[in-house]
Backbone as XML, in Angstrom:
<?xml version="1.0"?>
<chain id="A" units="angstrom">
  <residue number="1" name="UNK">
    <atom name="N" x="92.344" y="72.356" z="90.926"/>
    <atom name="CA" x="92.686" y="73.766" z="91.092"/>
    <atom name="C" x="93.021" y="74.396" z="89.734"/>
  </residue>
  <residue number="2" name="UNK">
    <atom name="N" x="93.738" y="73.505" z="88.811"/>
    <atom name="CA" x="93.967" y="74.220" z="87.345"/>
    <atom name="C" x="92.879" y="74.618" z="86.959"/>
  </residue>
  <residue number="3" name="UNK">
    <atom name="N" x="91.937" y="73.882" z="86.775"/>
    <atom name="CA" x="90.638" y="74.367" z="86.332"/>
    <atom name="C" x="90.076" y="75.448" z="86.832"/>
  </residue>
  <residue number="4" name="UNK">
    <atom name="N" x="89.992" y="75.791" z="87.989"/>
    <atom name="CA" x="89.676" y="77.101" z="88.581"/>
    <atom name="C" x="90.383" y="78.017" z="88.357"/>
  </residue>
  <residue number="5" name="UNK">
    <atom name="N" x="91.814" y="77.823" z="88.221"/>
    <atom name="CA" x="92.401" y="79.186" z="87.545"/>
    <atom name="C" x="92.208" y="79.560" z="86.145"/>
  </residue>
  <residue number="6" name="UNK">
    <atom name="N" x="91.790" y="78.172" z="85.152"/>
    <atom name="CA" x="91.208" y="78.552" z="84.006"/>
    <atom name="C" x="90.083" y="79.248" z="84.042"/>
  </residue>
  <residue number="7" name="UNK">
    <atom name="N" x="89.029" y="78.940" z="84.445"/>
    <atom name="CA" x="87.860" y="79.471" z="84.688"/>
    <atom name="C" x="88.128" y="80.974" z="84.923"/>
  </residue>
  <residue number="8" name="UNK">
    <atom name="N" x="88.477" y="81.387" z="86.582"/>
    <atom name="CA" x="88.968" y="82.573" z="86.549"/>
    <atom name="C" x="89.905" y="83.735" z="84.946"/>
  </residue>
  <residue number="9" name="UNK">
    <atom name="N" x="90.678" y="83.076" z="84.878"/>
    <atom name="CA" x="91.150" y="83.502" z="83.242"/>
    <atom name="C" x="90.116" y="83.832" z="82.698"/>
  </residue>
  <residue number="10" name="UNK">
    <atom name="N" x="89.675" y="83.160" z="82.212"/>
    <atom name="CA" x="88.343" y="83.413" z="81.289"/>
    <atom name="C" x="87.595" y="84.880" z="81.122"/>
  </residue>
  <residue number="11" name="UNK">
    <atom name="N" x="87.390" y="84.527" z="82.933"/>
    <atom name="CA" x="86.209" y="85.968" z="83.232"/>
    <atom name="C" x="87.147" y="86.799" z="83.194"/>
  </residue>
  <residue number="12" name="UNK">
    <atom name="N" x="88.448" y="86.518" z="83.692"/>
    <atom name="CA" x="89.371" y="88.230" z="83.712"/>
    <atom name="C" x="89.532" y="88.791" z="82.477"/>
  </residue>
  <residue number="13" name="UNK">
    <atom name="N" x="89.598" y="87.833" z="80.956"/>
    <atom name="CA" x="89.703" y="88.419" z="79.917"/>
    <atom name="C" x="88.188" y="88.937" z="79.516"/>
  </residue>
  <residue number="14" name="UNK">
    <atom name="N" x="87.346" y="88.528" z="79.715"/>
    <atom name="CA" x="86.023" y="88.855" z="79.798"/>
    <atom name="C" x="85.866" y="90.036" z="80.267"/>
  </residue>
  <residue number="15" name="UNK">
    <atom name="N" x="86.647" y="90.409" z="81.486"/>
    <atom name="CA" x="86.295" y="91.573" z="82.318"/>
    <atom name="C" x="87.161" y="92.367" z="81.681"/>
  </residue>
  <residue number="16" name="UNK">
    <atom name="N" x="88.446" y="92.166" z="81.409"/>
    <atom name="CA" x="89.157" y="93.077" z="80.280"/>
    <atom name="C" x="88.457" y="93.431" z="79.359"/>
  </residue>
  <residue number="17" name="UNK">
    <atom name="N" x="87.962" y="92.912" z="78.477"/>
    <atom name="CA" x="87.554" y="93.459" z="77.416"/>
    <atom name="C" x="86.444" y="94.049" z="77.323"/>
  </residue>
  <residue number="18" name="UNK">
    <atom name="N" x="85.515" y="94.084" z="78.693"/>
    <atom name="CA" x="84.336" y="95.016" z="78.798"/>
    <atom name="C" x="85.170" y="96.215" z="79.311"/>
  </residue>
  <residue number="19" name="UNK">
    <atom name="N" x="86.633" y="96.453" z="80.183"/>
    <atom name="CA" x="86.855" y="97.778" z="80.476"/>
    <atom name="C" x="87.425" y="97.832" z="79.528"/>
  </residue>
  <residue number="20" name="UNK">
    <atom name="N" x="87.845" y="97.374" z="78.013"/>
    <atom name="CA" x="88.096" y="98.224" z="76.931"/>
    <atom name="C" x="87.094" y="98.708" z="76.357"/>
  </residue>
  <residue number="21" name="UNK">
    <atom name="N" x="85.869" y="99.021" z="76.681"/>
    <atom name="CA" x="84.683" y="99.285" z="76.066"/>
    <atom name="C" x="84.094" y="100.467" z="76.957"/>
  </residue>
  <residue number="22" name="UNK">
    <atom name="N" x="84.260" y="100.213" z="78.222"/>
    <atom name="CA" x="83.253" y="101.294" z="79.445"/>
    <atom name="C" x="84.506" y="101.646" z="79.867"/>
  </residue>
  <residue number="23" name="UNK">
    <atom name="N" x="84.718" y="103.204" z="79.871"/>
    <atom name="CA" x="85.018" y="104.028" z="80.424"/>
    <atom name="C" x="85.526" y="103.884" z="81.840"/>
  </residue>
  <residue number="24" name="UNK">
    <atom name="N" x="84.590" y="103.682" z="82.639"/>
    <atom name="CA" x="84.680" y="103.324" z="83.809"/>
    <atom name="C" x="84.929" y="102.060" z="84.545"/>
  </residue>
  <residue number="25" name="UNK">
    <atom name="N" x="85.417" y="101.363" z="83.826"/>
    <atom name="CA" x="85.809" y="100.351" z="84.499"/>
    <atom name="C" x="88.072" y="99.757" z="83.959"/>
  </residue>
  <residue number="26" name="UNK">
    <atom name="N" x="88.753" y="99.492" z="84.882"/>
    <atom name="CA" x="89.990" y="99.119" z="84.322"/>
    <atom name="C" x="90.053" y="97.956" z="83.139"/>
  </residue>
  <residue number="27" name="UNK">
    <atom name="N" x="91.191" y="97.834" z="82.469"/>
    <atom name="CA" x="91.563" y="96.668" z="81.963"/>
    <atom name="C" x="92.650" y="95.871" z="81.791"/>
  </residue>
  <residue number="28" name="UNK">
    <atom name="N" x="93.451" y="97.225" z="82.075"/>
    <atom name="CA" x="94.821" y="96.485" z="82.452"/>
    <atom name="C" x="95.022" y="95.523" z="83.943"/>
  </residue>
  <residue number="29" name="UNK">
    <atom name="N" x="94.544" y="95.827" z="84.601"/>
    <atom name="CA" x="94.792" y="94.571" z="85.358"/>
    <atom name="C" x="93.701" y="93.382" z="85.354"/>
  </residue>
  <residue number="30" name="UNK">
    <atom name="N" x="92.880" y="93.481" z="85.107"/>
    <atom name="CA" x="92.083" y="92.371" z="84.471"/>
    <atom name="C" x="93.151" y="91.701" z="83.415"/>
  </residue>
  <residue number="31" name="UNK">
    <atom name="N" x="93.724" y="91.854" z="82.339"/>
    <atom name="CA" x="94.660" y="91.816" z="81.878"/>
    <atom name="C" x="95.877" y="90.615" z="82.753"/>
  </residue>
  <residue number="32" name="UNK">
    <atom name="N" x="96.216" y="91.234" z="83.705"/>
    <atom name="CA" x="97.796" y="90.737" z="84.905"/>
    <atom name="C" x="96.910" y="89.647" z="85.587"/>
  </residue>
  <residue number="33" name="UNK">
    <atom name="N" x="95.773" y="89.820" z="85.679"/>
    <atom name="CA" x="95.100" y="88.408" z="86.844"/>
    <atom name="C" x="94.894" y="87.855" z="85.994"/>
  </residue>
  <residue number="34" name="UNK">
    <atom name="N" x="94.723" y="87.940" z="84.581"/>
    <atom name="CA" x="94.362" y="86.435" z="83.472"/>
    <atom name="C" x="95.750" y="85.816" z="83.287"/>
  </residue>
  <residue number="35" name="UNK">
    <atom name="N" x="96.178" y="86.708" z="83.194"/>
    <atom name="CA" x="97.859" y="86.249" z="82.657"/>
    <atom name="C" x="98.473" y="85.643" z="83.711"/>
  </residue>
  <residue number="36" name="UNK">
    <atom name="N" x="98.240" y="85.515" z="85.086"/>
    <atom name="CA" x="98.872" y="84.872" z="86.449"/>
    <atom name="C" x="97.980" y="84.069" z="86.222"/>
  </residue>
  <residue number="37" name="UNK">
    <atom name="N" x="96.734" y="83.935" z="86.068"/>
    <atom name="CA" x="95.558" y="82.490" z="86.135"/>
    <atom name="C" x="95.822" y="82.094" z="85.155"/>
  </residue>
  <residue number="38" name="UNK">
    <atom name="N" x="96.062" y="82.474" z="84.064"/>
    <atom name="CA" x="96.856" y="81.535" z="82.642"/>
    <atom name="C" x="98.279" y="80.614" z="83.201"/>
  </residue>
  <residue number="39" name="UNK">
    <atom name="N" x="98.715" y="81.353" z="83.884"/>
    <atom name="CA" x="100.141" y="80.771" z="84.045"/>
    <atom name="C" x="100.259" y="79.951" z="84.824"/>
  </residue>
  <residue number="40" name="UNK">
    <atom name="N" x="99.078" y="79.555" z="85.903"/>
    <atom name="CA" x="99.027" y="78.134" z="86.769"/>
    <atom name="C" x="98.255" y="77.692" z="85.862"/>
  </residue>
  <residue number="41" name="UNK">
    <atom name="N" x="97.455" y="78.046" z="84.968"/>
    <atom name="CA" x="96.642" y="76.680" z="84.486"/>
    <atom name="C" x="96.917" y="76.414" z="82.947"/>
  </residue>
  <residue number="42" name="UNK">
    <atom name="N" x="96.850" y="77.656" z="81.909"/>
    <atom name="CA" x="97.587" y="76.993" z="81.110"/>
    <atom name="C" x="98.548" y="77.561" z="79.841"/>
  </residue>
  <residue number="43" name="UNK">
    <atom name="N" x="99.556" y="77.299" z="79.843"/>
    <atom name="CA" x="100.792" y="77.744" z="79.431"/>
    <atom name="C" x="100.462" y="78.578" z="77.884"/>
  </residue>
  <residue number="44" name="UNK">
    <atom name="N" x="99.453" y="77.670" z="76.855"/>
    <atom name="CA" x="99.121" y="77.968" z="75.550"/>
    <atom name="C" x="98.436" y="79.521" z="76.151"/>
  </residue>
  <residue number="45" name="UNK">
    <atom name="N" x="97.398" y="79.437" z="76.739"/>
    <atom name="CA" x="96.796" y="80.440" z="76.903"/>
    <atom name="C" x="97.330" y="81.888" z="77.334"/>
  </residue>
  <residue number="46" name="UNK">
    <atom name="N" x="98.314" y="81.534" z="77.987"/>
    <atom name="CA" x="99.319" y="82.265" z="78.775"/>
    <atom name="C" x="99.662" y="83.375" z="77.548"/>
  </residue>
  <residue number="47" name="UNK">
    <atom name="N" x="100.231" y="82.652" z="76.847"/>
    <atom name="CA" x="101.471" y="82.928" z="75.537"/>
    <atom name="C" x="100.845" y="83.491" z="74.592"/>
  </residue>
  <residue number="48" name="UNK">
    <atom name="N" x="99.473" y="83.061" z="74.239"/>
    <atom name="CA" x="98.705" y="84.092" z="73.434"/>
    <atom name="C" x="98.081" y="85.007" z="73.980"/>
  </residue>
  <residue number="49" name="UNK">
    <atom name="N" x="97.960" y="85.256" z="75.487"/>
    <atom name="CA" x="97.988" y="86.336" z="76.036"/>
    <atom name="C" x="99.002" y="87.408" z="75.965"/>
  </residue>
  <residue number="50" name="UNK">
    <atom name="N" x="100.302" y="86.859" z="76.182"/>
    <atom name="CA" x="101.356" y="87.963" z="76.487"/>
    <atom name="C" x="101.602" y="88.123" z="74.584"/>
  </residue>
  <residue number="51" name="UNK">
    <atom name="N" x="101.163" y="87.197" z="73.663"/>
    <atom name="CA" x="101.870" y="87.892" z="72.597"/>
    <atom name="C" x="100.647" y="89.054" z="71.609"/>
  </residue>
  <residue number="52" name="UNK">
    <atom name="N" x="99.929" y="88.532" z="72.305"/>
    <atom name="CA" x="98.599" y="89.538" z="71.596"/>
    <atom name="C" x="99.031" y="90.766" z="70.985"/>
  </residue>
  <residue number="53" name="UNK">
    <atom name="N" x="98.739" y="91.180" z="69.648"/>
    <atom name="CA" x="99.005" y="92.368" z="69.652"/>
    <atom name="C" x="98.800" y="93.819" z="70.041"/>
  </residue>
  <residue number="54" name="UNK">
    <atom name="N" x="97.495" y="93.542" z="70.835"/>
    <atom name="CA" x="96.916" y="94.873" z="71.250"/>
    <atom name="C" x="97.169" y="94.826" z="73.053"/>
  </residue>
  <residue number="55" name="UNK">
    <atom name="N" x="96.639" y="93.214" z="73.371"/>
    <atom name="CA" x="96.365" y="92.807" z="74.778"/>
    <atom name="C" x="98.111" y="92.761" z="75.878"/>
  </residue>
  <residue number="56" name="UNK">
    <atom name="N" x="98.400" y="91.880" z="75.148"/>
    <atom name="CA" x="100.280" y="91.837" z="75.175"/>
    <atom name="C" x="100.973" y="93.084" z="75.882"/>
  </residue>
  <residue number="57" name="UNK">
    <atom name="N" x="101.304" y="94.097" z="74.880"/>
    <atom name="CA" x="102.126" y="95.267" z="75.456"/>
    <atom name="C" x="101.987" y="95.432" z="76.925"/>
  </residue>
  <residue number="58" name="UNK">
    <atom name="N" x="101.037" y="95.576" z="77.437"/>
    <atom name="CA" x="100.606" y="96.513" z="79.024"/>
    <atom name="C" x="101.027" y="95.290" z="80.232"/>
  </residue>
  <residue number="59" name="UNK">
    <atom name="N" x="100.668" y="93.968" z="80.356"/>
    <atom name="CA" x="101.019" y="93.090" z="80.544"/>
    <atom name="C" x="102.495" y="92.639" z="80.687"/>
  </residue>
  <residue number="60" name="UNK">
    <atom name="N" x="103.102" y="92.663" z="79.694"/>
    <atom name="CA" x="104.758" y="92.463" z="79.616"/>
    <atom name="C" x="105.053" y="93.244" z="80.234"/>
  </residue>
  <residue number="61" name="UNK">
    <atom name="N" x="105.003" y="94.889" z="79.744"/>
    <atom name="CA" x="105.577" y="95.987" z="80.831"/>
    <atom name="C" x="105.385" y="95.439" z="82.246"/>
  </residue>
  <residue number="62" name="UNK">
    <atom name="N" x="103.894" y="95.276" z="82.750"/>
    <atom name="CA" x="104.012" y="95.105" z="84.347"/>
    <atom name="C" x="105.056" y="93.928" z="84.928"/>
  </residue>
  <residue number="63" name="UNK">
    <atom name="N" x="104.868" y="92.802" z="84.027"/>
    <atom name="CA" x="105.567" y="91.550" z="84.384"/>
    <atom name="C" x="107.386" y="92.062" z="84.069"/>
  </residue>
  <residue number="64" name="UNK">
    <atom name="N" x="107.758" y="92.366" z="83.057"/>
    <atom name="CA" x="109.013" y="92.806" z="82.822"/>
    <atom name="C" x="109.726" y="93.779" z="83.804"/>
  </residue>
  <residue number="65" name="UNK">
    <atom name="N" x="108.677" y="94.986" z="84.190"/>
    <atom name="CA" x="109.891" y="96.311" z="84.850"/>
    <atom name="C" x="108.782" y="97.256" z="85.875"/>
  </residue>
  <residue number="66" name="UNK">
    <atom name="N" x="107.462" y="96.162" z="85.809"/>
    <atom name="CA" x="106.318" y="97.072" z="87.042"/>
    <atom name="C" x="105.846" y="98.403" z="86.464"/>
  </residue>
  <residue number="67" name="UNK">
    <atom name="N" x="105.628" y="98.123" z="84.867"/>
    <atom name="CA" x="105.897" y="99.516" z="84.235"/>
    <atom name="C" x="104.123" y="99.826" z="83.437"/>
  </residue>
  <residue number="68" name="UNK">
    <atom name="N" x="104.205" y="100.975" z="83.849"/>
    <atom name="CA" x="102.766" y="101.698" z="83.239"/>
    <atom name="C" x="102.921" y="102.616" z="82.376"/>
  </residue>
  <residue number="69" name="UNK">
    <atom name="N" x="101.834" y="102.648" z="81.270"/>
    <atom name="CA" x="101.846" y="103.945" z="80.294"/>
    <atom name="C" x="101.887" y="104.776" z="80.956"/>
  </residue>
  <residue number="70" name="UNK">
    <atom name="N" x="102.037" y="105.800" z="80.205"/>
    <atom name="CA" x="101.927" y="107.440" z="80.730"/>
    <atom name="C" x="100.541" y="107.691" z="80.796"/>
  </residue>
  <residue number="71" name="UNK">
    <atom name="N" x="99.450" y="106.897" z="79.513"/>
    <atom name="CA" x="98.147" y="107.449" z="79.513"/>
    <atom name="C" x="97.436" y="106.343" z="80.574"/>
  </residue>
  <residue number="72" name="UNK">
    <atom name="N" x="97.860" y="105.104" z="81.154"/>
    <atom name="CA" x="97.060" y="104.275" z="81.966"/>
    <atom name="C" x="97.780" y="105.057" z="83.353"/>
  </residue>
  <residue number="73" name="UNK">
    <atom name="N" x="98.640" y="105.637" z="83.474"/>
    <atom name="CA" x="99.023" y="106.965" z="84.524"/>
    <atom name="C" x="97.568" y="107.636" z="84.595"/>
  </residue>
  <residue number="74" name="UNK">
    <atom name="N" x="97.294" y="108.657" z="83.408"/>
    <atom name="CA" x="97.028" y="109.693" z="83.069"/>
    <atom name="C" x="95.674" y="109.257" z="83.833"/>
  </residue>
  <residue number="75" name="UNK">
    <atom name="N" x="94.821" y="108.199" z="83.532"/>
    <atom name="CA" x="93.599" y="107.409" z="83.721"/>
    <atom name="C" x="93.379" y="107.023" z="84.903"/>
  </residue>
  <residue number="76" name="UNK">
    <atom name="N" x="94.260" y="106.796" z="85.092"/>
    <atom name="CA" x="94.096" y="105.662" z="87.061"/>
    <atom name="C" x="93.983" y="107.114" z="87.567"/>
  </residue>
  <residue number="77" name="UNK">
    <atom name="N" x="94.889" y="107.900" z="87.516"/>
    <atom name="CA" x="94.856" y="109.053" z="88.417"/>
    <atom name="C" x="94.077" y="110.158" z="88.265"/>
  </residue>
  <residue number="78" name="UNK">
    <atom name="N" x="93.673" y="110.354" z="87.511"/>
    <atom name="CA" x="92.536" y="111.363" z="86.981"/>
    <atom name="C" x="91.295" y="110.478" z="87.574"/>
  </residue>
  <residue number="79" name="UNK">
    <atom name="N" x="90.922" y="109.237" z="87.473"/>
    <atom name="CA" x="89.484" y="108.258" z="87.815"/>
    <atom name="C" x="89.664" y="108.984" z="89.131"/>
  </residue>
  <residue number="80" name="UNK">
    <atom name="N" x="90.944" y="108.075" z="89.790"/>
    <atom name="CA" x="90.606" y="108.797" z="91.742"/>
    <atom name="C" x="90.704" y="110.255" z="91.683"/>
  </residue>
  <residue number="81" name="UNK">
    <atom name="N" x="91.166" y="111.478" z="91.394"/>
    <atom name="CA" x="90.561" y="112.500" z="91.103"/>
    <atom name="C" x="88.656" y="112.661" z="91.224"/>
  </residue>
  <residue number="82" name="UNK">
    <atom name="N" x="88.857" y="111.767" z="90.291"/>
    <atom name="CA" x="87.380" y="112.374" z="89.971"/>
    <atom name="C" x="86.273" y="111.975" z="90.426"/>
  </residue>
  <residue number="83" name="UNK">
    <atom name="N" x="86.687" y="110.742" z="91.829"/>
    <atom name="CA" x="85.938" y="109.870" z="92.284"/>
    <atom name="C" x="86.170" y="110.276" z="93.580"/>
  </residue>
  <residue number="84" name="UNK">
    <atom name="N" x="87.161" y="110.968" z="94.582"/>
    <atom name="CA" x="87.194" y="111.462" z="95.428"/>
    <atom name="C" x="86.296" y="112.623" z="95.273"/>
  </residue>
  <residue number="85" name="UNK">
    <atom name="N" x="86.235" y="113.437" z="94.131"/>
    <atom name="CA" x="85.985" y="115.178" z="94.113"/>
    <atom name="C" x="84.263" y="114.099" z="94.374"/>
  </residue>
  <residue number="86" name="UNK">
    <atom name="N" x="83.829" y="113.305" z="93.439"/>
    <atom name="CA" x="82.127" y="112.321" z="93.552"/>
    <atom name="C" x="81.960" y="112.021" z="95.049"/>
  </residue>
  <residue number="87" name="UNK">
    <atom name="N" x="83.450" y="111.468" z="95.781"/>
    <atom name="CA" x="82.907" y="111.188" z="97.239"/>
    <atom name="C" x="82.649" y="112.089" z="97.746"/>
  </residue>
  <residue number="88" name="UNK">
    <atom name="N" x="83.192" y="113.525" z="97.387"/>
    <atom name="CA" x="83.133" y="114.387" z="98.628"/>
    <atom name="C" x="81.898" y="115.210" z="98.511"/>
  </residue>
  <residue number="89" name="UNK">
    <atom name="N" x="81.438" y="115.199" z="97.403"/>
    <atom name="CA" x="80.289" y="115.961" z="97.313"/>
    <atom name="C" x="78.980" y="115.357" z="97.472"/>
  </residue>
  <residue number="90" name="UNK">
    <atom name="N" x="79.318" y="113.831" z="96.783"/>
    <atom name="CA" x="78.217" y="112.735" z="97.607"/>
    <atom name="C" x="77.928" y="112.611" z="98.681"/>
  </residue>
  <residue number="91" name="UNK">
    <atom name="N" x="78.826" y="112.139" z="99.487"/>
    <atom name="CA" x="78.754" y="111.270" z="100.852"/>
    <atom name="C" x="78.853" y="112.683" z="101.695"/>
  </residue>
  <residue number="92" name="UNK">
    <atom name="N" x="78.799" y="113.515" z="101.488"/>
    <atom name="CA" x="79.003" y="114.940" z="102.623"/>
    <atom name="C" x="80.021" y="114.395" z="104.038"/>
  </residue>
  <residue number="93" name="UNK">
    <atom name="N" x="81.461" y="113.667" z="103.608"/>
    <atom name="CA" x="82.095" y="113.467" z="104.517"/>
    <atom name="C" x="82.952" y="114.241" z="105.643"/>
  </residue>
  <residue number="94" name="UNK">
    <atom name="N" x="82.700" y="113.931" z="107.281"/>
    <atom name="CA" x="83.443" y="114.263" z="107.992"/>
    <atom name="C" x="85.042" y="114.612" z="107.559"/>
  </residue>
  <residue number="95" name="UNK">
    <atom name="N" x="85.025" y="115.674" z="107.972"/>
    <atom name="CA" x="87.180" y="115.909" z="107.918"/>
    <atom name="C" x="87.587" y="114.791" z="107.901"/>
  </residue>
  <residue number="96" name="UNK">
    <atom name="N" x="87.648" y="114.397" z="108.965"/>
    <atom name="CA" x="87.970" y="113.143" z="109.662"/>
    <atom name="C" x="88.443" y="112.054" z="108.437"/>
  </residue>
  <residue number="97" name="UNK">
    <atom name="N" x="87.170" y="111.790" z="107.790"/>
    <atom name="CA" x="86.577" y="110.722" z="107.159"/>
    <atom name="C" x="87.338" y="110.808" z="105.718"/>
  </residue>
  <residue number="98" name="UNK">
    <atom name="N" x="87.349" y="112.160" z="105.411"/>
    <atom name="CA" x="87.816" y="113.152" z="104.018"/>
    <atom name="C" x="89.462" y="112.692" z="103.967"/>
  </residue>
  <residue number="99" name="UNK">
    <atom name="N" x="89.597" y="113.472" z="104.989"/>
    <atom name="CA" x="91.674" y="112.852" z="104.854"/>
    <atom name="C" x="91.905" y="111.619" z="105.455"/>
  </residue>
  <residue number="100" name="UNK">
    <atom name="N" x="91.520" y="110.615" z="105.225"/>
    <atom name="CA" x="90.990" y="109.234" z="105.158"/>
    <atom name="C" x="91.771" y="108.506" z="104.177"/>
  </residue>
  <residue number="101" name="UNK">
    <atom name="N" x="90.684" y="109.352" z="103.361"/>
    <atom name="CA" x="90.458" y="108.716" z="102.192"/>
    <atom name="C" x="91.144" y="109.543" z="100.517"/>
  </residue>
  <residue number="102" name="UNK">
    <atom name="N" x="91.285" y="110.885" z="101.476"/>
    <atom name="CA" x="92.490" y="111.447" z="100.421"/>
    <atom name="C" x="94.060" y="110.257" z="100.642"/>
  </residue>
  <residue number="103" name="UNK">
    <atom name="N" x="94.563" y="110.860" z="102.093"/>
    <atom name="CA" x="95.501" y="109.573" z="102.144"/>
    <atom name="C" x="95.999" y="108.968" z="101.806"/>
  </residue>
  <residue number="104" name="UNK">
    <atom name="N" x="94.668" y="107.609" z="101.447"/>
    <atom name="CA" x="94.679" y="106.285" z="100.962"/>
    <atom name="C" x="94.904" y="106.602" z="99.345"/>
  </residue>
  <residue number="105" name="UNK">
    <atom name="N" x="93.754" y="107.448" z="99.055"/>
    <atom name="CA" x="94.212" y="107.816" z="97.380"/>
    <atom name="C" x="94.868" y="108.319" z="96.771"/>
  </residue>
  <residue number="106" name="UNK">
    <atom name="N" x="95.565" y="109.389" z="97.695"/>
    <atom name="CA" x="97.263" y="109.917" z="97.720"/>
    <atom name="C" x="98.291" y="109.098" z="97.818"/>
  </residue>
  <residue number="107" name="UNK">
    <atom name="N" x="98.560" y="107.800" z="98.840"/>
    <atom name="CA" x="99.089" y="106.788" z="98.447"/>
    <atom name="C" x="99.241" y="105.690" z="97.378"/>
  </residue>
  <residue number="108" name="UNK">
    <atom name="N" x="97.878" y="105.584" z="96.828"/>
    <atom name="CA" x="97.907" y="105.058" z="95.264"/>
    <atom name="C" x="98.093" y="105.724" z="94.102"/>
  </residue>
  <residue number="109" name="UNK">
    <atom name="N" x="97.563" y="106.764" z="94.462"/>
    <atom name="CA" x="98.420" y="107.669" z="92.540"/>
    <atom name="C" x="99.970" y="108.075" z="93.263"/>
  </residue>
  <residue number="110" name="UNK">
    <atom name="N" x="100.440" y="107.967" z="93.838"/>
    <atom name="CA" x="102.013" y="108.058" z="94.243"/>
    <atom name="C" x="102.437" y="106.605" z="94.062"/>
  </residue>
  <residue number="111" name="UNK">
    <atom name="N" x="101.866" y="105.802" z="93.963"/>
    <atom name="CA" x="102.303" y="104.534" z="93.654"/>
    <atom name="C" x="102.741" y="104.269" z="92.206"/>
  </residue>
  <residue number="112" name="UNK">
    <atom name="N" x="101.556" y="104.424" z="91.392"/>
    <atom name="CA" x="100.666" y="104.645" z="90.400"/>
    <atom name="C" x="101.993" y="105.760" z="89.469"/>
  </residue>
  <residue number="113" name="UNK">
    <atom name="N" x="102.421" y="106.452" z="90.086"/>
    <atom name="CA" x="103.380" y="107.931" z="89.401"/>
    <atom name="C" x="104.805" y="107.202" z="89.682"/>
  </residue>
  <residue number="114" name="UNK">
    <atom name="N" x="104.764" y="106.755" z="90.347"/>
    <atom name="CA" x="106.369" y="105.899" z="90.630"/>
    <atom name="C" x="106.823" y="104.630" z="90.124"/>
  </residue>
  <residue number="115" name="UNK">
    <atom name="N" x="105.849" y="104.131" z="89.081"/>
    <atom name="CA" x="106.176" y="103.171" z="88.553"/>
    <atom name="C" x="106.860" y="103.641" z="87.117"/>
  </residue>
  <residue number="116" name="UNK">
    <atom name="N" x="107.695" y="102.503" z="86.555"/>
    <atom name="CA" x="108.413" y="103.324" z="85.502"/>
    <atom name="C" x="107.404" y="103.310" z="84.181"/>
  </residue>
  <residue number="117" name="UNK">
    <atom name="N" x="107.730" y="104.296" z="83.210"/>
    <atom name="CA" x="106.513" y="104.244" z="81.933"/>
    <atom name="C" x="106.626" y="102.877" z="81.018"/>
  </residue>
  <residue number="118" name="UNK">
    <atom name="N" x="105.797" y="102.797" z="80.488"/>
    <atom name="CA" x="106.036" y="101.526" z="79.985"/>
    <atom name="C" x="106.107" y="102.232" z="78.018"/>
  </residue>
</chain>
């Protein structure tokens, strides 16, 4: 099983560091799943994760106080913004279907806004 959480690690920093590159994709939590798959499998890896100088900061905050930038705020919540305003004009959704899925995405940037800044 260590090995599989290494493995996993791997790709999550992998996948981090392509959403530091594309726009559209996250990296901070790619980021929190390497750093939990570092931490069952292996401790070195772990530690030069959390002390990184660039990678580090965003990481500690979540693990330390559940805490987000103001601009990974600014980002998460502006994406669903701008991906609801894409669903609704895409998918030509039912009412119904519409406050659905506002809702659900009203419940995550209220999540998302209630965490402390990091």
């Amino acid at each position: 099983m260590r090995i599989a959480f290494l493995i996993a690690g791997v790709i999550f920093v992998g996948l981090a560091l392509i959403g530091a590159v594309l726009p559209v994709m996250p990296t901070t939590i790619f980021l929190i799943l390497a750093a939990g798959s570092f931490a069952r499998s292996s401790p070195r890896l772990e530690k030069w994760l959390l002390d990184h100088r660039t990678l580090g900061p965003p990481i500690r905050g979540w693990r330390e106080n559940g805490a987000i930038s103001p601009y990974g705020k600014a980002m998460a919540v502006g994406g669903m913004t701008v991906g609801y305003w894409l669903f609704h004009l895409t998918a030509e959704p039912t009412i119904a279907m519409a406050l659905v899925v506002l809702t659900v995405l009203g419940a995550c940037a209220a999540f998302v806004l209630s965490r402390p800044n990091a």
